[in-house]
C-alpha positions as CSV (number, residue, x, y, z in Angstrom):
1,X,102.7,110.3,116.8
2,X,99.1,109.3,115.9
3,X,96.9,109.6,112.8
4,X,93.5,108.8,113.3
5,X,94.6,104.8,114.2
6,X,97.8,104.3,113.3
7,X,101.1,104.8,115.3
8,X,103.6,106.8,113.4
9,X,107.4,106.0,114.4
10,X,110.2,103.9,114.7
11,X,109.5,100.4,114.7
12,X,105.8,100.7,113.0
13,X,104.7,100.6,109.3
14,X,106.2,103.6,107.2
15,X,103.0,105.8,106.5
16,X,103.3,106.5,102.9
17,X,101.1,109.5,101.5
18,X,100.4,110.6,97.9
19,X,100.5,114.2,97.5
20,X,98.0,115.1,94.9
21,X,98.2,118.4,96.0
22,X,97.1,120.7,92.6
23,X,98.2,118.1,90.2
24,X,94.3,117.7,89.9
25,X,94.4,120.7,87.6
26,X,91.4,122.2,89.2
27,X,89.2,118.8,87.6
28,X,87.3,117.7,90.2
29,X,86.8,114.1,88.6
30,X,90.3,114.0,87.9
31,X,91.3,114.0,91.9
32,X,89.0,111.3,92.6
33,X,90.5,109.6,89.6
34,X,93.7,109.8,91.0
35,X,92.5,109.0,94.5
36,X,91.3,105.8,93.0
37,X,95.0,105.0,91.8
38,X,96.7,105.9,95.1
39,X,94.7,103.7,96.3
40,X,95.4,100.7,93.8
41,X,99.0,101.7,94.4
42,X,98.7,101.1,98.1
43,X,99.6,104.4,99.6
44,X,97.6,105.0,103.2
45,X,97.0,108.8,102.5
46,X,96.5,111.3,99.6
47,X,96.8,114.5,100.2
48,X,95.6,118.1,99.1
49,X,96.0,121.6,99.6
50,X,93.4,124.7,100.1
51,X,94.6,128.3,100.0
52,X,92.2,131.3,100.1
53,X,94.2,133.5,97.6
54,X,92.5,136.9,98.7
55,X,94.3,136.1,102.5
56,X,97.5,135.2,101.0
57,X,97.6,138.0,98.4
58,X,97.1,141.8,97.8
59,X,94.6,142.8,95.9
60,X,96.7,144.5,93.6
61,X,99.6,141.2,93.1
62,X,96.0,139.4,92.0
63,X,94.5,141.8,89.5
64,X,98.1,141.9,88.2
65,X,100.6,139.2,89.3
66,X,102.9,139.4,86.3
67,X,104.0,143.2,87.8
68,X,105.4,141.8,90.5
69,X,107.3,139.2,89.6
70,X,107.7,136.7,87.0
71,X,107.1,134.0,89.3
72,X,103.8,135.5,90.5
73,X,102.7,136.1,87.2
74,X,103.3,132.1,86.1
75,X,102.2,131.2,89.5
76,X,98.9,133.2,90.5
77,X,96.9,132.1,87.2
78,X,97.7,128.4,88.0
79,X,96.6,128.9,91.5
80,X,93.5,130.9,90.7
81,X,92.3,128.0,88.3
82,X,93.1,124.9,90.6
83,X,91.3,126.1,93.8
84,X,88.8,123.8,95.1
85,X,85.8,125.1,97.2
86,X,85.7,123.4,100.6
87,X,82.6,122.1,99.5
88,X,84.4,120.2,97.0
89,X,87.1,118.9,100.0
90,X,84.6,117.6,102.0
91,X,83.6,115.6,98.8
92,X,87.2,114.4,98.5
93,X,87.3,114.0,102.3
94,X,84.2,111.5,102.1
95,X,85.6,109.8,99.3
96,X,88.6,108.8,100.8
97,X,87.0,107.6,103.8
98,X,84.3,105.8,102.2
99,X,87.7,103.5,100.2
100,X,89.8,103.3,103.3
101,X,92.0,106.3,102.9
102,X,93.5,108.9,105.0
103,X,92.1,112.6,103.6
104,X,95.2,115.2,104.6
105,X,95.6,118.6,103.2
106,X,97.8,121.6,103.6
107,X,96.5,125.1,104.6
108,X,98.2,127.8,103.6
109,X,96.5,130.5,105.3
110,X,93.9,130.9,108.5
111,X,90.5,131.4,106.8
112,X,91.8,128.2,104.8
113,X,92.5,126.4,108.5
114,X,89.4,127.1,110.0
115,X,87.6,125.9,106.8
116,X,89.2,122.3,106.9
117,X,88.8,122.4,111.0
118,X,84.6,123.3,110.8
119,X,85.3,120.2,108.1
120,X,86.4,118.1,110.3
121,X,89.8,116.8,109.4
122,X,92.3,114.6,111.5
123,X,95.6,116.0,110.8
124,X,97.2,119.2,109.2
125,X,100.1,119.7,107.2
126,X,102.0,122.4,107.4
127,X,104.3,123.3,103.8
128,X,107.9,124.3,104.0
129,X,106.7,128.3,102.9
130,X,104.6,128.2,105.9
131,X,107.8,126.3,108.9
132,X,108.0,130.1,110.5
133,X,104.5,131.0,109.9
134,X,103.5,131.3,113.5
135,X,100.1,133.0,113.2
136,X,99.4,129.9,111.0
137,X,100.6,127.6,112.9
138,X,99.5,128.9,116.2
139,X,96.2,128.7,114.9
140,X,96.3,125.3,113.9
141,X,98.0,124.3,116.6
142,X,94.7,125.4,118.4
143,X,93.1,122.6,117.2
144,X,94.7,120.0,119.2
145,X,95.1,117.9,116.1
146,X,98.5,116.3,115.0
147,X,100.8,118.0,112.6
148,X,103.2,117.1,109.7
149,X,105.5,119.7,109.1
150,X,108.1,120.8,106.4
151,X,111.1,121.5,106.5
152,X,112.5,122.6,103.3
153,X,114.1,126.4,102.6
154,X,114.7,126.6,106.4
155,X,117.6,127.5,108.8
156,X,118.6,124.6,111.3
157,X,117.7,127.6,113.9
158,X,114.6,127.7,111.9
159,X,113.7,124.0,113.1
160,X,114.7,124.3,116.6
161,X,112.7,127.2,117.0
162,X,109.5,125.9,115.9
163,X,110.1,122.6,117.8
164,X,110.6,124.8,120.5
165,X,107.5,126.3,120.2
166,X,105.3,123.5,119.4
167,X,106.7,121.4,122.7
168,X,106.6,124.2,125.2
169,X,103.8,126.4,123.7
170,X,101.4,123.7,122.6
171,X,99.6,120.6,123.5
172,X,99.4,119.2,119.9
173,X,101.1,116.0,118.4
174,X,103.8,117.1,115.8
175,X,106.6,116.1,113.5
176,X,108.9,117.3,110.8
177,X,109.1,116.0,107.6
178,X,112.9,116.9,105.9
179,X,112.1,118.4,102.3
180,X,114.5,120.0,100.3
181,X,112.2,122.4,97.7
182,X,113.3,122.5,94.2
183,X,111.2,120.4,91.6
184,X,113.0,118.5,90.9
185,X,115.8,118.3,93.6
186,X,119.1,117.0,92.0
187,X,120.1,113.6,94.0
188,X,123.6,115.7,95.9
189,X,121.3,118.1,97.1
190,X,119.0,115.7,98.9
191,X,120.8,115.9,102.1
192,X,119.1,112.4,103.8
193,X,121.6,112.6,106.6
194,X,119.3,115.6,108.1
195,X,116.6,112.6,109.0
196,X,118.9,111.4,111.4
197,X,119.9,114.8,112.1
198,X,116.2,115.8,112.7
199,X,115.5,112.7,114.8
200,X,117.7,114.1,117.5
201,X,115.2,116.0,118.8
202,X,113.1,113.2,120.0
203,X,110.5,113.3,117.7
204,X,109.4,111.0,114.5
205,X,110.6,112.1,111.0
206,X,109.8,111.9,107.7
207,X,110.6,112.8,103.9
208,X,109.1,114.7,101.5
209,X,110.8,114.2,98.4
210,X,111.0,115.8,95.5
211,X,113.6,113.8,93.4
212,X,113.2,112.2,90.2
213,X,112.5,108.0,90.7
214,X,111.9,106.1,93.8
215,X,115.3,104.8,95.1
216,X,116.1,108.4,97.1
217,X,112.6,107.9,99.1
218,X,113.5,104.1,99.6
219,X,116.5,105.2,101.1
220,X,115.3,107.7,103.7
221,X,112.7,105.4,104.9
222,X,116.0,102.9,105.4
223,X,117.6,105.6,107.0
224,X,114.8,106.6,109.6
225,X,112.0,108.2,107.6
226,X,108.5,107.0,109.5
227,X,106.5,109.0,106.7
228,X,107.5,109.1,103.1
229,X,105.3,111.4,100.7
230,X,105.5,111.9,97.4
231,X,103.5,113.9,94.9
232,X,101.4,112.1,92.6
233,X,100.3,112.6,89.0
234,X,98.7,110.6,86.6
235,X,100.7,112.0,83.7
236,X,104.2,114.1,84.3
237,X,103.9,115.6,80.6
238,X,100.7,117.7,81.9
239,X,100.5,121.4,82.6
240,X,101.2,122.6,85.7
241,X,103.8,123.3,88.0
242,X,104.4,120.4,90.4
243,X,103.7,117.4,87.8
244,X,107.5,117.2,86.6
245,X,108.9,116.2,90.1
246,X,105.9,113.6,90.8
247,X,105.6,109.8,90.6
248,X,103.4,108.6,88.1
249,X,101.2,105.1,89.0
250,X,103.6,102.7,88.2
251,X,106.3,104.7,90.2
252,X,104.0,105.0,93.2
253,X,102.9,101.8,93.5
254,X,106.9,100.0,93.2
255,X,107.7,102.6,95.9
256,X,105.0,101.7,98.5
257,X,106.0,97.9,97.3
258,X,109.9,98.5,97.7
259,X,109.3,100.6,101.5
260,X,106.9,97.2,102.0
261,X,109.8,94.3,100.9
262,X,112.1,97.0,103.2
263,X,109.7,96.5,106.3
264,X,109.5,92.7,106.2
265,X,113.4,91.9,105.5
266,X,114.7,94.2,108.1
267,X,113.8,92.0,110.8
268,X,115.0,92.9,114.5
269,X,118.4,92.2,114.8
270,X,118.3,88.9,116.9
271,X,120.2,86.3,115.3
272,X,118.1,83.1,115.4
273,X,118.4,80.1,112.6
274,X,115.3,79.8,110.5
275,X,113.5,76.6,109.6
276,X,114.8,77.1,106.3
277,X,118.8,77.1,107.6
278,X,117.8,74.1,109.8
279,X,116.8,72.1,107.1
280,X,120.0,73.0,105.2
281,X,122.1,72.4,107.8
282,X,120.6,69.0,108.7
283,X,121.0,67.9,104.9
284,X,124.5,69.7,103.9
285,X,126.2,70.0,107.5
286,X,128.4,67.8,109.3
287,X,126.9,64.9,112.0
288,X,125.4,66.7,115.0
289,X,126.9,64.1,117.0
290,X,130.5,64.1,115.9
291,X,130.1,67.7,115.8
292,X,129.3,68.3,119.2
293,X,132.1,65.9,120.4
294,X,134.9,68.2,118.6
295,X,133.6,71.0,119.8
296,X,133.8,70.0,123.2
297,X,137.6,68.9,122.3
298,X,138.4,72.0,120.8
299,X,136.6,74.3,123.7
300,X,138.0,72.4,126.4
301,X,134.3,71.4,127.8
């Protein structure tokens, strides 16, 4: 899969993204604050989201969330006061750009989709609540432009049906990205066999993690992952639903330097002797003469 100039896939850099998401708090300077740090941490992506609560919503579950559910009444508020205008993405979008970062962001509903696609933007993401959304993702899908999608709080037949969908019914680039959506997600419940699971279909994978620390994510990008993202916050203490479960900057920035140290000691399986072990052997092995004679002898040669 491509974004914008990169190849995404086995064999090429991980592409690691910071999910800012609404850890911004609804403070406008604050995101490009932390767009700054992502950046310093060396991550090649931050990303957002944009929701237009009125198509998501009743009318009645917004004048009154907390009679619907306790959840909703927690929930509603927080999203009510953390909503950008696309105005203000197109800001963040420039921003980015303007430093040499990837702008992504997650709609979660069609008015929202169509807002980022008059805005311009290369690639969508789709969230796990959304995986069997089809008038959602039918409509982005439209676009033509590539797609992360997540996986988490969906059915194996869940996965095959949308990949289904999006190879048969659509010309767009895709991928899944395995999530598992609780925040945090304990570490026996992060399930990192389903990227290899996942890459049976033919496709790239990723993982979008939720887990506490760094070592899970390090591990799925060992494992297969070709995208790792992780939310970001400049402070876990803050208010707000998401920040618990997210990598502050000195997390971030060992991650993307761990996934980095991963990429260059992997190597590609050919055995060859370095210039390093030649030197070695020349100083602490035996006479490459005398060797090569016994090992004629013992050979028969």
């Amino acid at each position: 899969m491509h974004i914008k100039d990169r190849i995404i896939g086995k064999n090429y850099p991980t592409y690691i993204i910071a999910e800012i998401g609404i850890n911004h708090n609804g403070d406008f300077i604050l995101a490009k604050q932390m767009i700054d740090e992502a950046k310093r941490c060396g991550v090649d992506c931050v990303k957002f989201q944009k929701r237009h609560l009125e198509s998501i919503y009743k009318a009645e579950v917004l004048e009154n969330p907390h009679l619907h559910s306790i959840g909703l009444g927690v929930y509603i508020p927080i999203l009510k006061k953390v909503e950008f205008t696309i105005e203000q993405h197109y800001d963040l979008k420039c921003y980015c750009e303007s430093i040499g970062l990837d702008y992504l962001c997650t709609p979660f509903d069609i008015k929202s989709a169509n807002e980022l696609e008059k805005m311009g933007v290369d690639v969508y993401k789709i969230g796990s609540v959304d995986m069997t959304n089809f008038e959602l993702i039918k409509q982005v899908a439209s676009f033509n432009k590539p797609m992360i999608i997540s996986t988490g709080m969906s059915r194996w037949e869940d996965i095959v049906s949308l990949d289904y969908f999006m190879n048969h019914k659509t010309i767009c680039d895709y991928m899944f990205l395995h999530c598992v959506s609780t925040y945090p997600v304990d570490f026996k419940d992060c399930n990192l066999n389903m990227i290899k699971t996942l890459l049976n279909l033919g496709r790239p994978v990723g993982y979008s993690g939720h887990e506490r620390g760094i070592e899970i994510s390090i591990c799925a990008a060992v494992m297969g992952a070709s995208i790792i993202e992780r939310h970001f916050t400049l402070d876990r203490t803050m208010a707000g639903p998401d920040h618990a479960a997210s990598l502050e900057t000195t997390g971030l920035k060992k991650l993307v330097e761990h996934i980095k140290a991963y990429e260059l000691a992997k190597g590609d399986g050919v055995k060859r002797i370095t210039r390093g072990e030649q030197i070695v052997k020349e100083s602490l092995g035996r006479n490459p003469i005398e060797y090569e004679k016994e090992t004629k002898n013992v050979l028969g040669c």
